[in-house]
N, C-alpha and C positions, 0 to 999 in steps of 0.2 A: 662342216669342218670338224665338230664333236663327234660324228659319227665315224668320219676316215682316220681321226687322230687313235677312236677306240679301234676299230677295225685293225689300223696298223700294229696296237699293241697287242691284239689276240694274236698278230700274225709272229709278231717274234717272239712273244713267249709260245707258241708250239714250237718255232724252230727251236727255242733254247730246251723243251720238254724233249723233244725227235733227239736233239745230238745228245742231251745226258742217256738215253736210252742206248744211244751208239755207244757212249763208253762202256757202259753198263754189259753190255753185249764186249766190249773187245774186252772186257776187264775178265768176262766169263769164258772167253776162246780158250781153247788147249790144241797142240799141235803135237801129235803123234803119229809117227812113220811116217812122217811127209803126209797129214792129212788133219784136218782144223775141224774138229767136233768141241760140242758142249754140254756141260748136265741136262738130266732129264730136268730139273727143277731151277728155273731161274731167280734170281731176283726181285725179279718184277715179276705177278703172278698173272698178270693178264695177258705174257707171251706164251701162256700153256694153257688158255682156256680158247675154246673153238669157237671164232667171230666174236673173241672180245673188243673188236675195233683195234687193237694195237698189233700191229703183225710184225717181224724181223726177219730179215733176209741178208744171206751172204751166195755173194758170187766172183768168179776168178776173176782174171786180165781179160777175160772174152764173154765178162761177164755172162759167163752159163749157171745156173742154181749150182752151189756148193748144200746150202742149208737153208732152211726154212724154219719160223716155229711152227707151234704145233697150231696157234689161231690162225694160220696163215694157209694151214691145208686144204680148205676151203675156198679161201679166196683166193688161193698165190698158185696159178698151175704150174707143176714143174719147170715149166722150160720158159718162167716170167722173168723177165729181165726190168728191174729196175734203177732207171736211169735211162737216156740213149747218148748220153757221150762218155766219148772213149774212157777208158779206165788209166787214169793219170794219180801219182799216189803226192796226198797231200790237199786233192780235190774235192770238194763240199759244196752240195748244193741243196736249197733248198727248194720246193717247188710243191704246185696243186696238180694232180691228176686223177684219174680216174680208171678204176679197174672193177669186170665182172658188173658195170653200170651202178659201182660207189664211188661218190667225192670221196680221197683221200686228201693226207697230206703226207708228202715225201722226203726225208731227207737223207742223204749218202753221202760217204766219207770213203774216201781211197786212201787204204795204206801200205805200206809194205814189211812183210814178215818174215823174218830171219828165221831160217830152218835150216838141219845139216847139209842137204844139200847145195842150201846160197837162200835168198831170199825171193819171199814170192809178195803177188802183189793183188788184193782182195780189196772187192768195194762190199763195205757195212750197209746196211741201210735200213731202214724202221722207216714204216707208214703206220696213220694214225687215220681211224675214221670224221669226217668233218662235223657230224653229226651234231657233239658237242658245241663245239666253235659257233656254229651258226644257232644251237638252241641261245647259246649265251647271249649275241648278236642280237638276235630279234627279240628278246627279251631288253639288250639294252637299249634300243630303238622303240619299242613299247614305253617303256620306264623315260624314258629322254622328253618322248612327246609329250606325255604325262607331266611332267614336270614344263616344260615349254608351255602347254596350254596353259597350266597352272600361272606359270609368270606370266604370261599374257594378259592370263584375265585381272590379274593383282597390277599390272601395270594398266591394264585400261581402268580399271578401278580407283587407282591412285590418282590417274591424269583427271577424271574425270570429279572426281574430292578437290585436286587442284583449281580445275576450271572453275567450278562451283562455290570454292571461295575468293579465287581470284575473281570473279562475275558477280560476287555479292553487292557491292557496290555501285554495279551499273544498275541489276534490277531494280537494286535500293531508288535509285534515280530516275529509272521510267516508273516506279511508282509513284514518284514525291511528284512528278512530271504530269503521271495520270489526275492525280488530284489538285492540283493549280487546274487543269484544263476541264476538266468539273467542275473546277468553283469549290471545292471540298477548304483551298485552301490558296493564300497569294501569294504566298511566299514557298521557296523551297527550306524545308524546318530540317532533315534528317543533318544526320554527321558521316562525312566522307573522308578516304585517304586523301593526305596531301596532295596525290596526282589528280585527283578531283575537283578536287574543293576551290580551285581556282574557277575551274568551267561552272560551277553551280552558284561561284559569290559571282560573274557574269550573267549566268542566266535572272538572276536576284535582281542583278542592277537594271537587265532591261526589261527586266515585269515592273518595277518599279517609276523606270521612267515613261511606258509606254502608259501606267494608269496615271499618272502626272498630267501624260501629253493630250488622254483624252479625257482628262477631268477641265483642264485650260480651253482645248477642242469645244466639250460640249457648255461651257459658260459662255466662250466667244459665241457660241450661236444662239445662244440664249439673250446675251446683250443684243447683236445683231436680229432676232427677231424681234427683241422691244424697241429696238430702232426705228425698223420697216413697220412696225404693227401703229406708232404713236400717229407718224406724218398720214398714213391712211385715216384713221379716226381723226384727225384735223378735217380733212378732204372730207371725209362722209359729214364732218358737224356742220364746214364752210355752204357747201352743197345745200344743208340742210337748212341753214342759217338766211341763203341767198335764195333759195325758191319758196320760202314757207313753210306754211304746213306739207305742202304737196309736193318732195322730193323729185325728181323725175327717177322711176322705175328703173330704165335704159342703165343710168349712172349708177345706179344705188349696188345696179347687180356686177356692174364692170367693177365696182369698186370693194366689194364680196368675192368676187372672180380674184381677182389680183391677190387679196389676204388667203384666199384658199394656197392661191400660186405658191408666193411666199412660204405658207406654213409647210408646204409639198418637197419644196425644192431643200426648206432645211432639214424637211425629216430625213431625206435621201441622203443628204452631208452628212447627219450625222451618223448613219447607217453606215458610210466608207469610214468611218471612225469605229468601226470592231473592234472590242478588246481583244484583248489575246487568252483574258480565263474566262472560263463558262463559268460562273453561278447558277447550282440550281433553285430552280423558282417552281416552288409549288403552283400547280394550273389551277385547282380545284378553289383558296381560296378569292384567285385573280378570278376568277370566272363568276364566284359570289356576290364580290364587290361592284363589277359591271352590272350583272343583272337587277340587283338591287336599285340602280341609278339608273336604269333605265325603265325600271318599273314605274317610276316615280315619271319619266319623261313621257313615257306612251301610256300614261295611266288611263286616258279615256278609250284605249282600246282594248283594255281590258285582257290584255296578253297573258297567256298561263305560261312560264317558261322552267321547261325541265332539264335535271342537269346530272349526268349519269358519270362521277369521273372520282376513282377511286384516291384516296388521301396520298398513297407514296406516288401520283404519276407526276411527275416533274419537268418544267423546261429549263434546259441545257442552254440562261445564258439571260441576258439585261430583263430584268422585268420590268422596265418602261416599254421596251420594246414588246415583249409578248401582252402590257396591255393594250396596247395602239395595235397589232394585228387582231386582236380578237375584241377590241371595241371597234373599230370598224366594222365586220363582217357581222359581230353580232346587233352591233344597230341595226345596219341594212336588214336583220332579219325581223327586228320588232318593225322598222320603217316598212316589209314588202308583206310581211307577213299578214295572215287575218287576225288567227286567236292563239296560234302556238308557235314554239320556239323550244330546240331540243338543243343542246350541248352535250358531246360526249368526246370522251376522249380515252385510249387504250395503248399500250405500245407493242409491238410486234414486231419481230426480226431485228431487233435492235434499233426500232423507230419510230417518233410517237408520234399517233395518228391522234388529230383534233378535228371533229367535224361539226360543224352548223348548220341546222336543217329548219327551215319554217315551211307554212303551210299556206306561203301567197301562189301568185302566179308561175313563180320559176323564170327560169333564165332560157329563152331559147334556145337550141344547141347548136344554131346557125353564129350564136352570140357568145359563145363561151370561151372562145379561144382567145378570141378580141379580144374580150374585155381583161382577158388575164397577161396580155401583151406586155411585157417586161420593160420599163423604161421607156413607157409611151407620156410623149406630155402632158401636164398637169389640163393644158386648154385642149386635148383633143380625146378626153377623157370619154366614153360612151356615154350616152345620153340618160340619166337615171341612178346611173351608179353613183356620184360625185365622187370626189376627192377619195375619201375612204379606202375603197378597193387598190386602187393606186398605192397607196401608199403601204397596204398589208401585203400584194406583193412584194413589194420593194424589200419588206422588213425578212419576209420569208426567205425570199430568194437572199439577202445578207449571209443565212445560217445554210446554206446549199440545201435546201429542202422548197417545197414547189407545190401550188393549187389546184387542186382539182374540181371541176362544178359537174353536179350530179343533179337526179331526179330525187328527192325527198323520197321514202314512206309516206311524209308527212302530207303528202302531195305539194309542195312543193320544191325550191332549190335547195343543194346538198353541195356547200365547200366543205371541202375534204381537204386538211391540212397536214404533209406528211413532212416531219423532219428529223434529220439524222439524230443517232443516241450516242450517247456516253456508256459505253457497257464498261463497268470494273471486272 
């Protein structure tokens, strides 16, 4: 639209240049003897310089050449008629053509001229070479785009300063977001616009009710386990109290059996009770304190147990929970093992791997799938493993990460424990 509005105004300021030219020219006519000549020197100097671009021409009622200038002798062969309608006096047109293979531009005026014999009637006419016109054009079309591009980029620039501050507040919030969900922190602490701040004192409210809900959660299963745990220690005293010295065996272990049960089924309750924020927990000193305590339990086997796991690797989330997967696994390993016991743990691709390695017999690998069966009962547990593994799947599979049993270096078995990361 900027272009055709410029273009139109090149076009009518030539016509208005073309017709001042035409008066210019009729102001310079002289008509003697009944014949319309003009000075050798006009006005305007560039109708007497040869292919100045501006040419003038006069011709009769049958428009035939009367005159010419002198830049015109070139381009204008005598017998050029400019214009092709009839010669009407008082007629003006303006118009693009092209002569000798140049863009011009044309404009003619018919008038009529009193002489002693009566009046005669002559069309004026001046062409102008386009040359100009069009250097101007694309120049202004250069210069336009120029400036175009310019606002272009200053408007995307703007929008994007706009977006930028207007989005300050949500990133503010998937950060406050990232760190409740790390454990970094429980609450949402930043400061938000009014149109925020509603959804974050919300999000606030249900962090806080959900640790409420499984702070109650995990007491009720904790009464609930002193419940079931007292009447069974009656039954095992009663039992004991009623055959003597010499318990019967059969009972003693149904009634072991069952408190494993119990302990199995609450651990799994209270695993569907996940929080909503991760804390991280340092593995290296949990990993300390086990081994320690279990040094002390298999002290007569003399266990060497090494522990390769550098201070910042962390789990993403309850640390009763990551001691109960890796006190299980790591018993079984002082329980199957001969003389060693390796812990290590590394994270990679965003996921921290924890592995347990001893140097017993190993796990068959006819047996490894089984035993790692996801939600298999407490009493149809494989034979050797107890309760334990059971339940450190259970805990694993909670946080969507998953067991692996390998062949040891150590010579013997190798659980490989992979769970998802918290990357900031």
């Amino acid at each position: 639209m900027l272009d055709a509005a410029f273009h139109r105004s090149l076009y009518a300021a030539e016509a208005e240049r073309l017709k001042t030219h035409i008066y210019l020219l009729l102001g310079a006519a002289e008509v003697e003897a009944g014949e319309l000549w003009f000075p050798e020197q006009l006005t305007e100097p560039r109708f007497s310089q040869l292919g100045s671009g501006l040419y003038g021409w006069v011709g009769n009622a049958e428009r035939k050449t009367l005159w010419r200038s002198d830049s015109a002798q070139l381009m204008l062969p005598p017998d050029t008629a400019v214009g092709n309608a009839p010669v009407r006096v008082g007629a003006e047109h303006f118009y693009a053509t092209e002569l000798n293979g140049k863009a011009l531009f044309a404009y003619y005026y018919d008038v009529s001229w009193d002489i002693d014999e009566g009046s005669r009637v002559f069309r004026f006419a001046t062409l102008h070479a386009q040359d100009r016109l069009q250097a101007e054009l694309t120049e202004y079309r250069a210069q336009l785009w120029r400036w175009l591009g310019a606002l272009v980029v200053l408007l995307l620039i703007t929008q994007a300063l706009i977006l930028r501050w207007g989005l300050r507040p949500l990133r503010q919030l998937a950060e406050d977001l990232t760190a409740v969900e790390s454990g970094e922190t429980e609450q949402l602490r930043g400061q938000y616009p009014s149109e925020i701040q509603p959804v974050t004192d919300n999000l606030n409210l249900v962090l806080r009710n959900e640790q409420a809900q499984r702070e109650r959660y995990r007491n009720t299963l904790a009464d609930l386990a002193h419940s079931l745990k007292t009447p069974l220690a009656v039954i095992r005293g009663s039992v004991t109290a009623s055959r003597g010295q010499s318990p019967d065996p059969t009972l003693n272990e149904q009634i072991d059996r069952m408190d494993q049960i119990v302990s199995h089924q609450l651990q799994r309750a209270t695993l569907n009770s996940r929080t909503l924020v991760a804390r991280a927990t340092a593995v290296a000193p949990v990993v300390q304190r086990l081994s320690q305590a279990l040094d002390k339990v298999y002290s007569a086997k003399g266990i060497v147990f090494e522990a390769g796991i550098e201070e910042d690797i962390a789990f993403h989330g309850d640390e009763r929970d990551l001691m109960e997967a890796l006190g299980n696994l790591i018993e079984n390993a002082y329980k199957y093992g001969r003389s060693r016991v390796r812990c290590s743990a590394s994270r990679r691709d965003g996921q921290l791997h924890l592995c347990i390695e001893d140097d017993g017999a190993g796990v068959p690998e006819a047996n490894r799938q089984t035993i790692l069966q996801r939600g298999a009962r407490a009493d149809t547990a494989t034979p050797g493993q107890g309760i334990g593994l059971a339940v450190a799947v259970d805990i694993i599979s909670s946080y969507n990460g998953s067991i692996r049993i390998g062949k040891s270096s150590l010579g013997g078995a190798s659980f490989n424990l992979i769970l998802p990361g918290f990357e900031r």
